[in-house]
C-alpha positions in Angstrom: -12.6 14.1 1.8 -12.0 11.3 4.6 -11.3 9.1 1.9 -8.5 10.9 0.4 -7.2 11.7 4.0 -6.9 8.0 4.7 -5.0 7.4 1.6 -2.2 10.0 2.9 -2.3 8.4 6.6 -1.6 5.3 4.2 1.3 6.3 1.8 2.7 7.8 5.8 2.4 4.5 7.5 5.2 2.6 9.2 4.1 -0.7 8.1 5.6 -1.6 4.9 2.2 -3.5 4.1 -0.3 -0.7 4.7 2.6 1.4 2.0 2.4 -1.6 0.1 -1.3 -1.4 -0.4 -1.5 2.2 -0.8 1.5 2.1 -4.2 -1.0 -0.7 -5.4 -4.3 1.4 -5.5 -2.4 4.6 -6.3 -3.6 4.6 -9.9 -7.2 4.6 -8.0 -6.9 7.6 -5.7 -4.8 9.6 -8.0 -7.6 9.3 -10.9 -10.8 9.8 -8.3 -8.7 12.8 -6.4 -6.1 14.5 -8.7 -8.0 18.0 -8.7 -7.4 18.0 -5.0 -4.8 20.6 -4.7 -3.9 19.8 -0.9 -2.4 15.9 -1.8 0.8 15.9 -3.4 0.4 12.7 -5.1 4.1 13.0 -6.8 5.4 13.3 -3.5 3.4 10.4 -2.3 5.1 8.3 -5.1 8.0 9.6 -4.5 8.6 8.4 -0.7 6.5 5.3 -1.4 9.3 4.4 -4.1 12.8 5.4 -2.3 12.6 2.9 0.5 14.9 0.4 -0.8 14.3 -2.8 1.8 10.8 -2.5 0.2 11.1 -4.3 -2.5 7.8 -5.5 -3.8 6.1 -1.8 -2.9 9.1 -0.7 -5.6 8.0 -3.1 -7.8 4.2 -1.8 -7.8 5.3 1.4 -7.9 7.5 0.9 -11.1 4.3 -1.3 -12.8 2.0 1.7 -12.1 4.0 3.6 -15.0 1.5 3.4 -17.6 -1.4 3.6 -15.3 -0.5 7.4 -13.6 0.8 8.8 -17.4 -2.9 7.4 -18.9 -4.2 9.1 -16.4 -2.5 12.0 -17.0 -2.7 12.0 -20.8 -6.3 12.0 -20.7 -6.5 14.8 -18.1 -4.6 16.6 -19.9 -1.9 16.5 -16.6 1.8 17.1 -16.7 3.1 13.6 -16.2 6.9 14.6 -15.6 5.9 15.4 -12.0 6.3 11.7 -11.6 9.5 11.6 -12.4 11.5 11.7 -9.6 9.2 8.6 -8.4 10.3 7.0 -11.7 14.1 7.9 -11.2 14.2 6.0 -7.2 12.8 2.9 -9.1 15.4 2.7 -12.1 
């Protein structure tokens, strides 16, 4: 579980690099550590995709699209939780 905690210190961080990192291996955590009921991982998305002066972090947050709804489709997962992640990047 120290690995999933690290990823939340990440998505938290006030460097835009270490926030950068954690949108681009969110696909990663969210597949090994989705049945962990105490990570919000929409939430996660969520803040990691409404700061706007970020950019590129926006950016891999809007290609990870496909990634986080395969993931969901073939966990049978509700991928609309996403959504308001989806909505900051359009």
């Amino acid at each position: 579980m120290k690995l999933s905690r690290f990823f939340e210190i990440c998505c938290k961080s006030k460097d835009p690099k270490t926030r950068e990192n954690a949108a681009y291996n969110f696909p990663c955590f969210y597949s090994i550590f989705r049945k962990i009921k105490m990570i919000d991982f929409a939430e996660h998305l969520n803040q990691l995709s409404k700061i706007e002066e970020e950019t590129h972090t926006r950016m891999i947050v809007g290609g990870q699209i496909h990634e986080i709804f395969k993931i969901c489709e073939q966990n049978e997962r509700d991928p609309f939780e996403f959504i308001p992640a989806f909505q900051n990047i359009l």
